[in-house]
N, C-alpha and C positions, 0 to 999 in steps of 0.2 A: 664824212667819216670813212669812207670806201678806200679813199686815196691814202686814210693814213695807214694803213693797213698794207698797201703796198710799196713798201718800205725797201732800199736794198740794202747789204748790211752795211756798207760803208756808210748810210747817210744814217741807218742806226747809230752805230760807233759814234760818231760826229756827234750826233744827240746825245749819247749816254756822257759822252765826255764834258758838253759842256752843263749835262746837269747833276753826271754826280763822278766827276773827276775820281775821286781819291780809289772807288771801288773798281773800277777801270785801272787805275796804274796797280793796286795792289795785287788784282787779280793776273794782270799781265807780269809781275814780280812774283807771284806765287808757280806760274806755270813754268817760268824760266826756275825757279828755284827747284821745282819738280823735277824737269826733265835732266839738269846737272845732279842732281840727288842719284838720279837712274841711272848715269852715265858711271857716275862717281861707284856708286852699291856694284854694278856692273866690272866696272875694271878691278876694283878689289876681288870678286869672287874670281876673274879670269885670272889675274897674276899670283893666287893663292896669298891672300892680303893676311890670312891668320896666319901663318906659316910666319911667327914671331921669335926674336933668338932668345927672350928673356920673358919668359911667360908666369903667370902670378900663382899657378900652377900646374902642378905633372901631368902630363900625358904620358900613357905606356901606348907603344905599339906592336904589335906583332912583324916580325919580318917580312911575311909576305904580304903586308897591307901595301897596299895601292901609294899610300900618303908616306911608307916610311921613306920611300928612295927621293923623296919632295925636301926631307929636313935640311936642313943647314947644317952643313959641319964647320962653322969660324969658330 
């Protein structure tokens, strides 16, 4: 019982895979789904992703707000 116990992860992994496959791949498809989710959330707030030319509605802003010299004039 000693030895099982000293396990490295790769020969883990190996085990986990071939006994419960499906929770291994999903799990590995949930992280990659995460990390692109972060990336994706991420570059929208950098590139000002709300700053939309047709919006469902109004926003007023004050001239010297920070976000009015950001709008779109097309």
């Amino acid at each position: 019982m000693a030895s099982a116990s000293r396990r490295s992860l790769g020969q883990l992994l190996q085990q986990g895979w071939n006994e419960i496959p499906e929770i291994l791949a999903s799990t590995g498809l949930a992280l990659a789904g995460i990390g692109m989710a972060t990336v994706g959330c991420y570059n929208y707030a950098k590139m000002d992703g709300d700053n939309r030319r047709y919006k469902s509605t109004y926003v007023v802003l004050r001239p010297d707000d920070p976000k009015a010299k950001l709008i779109r004039k097309d």
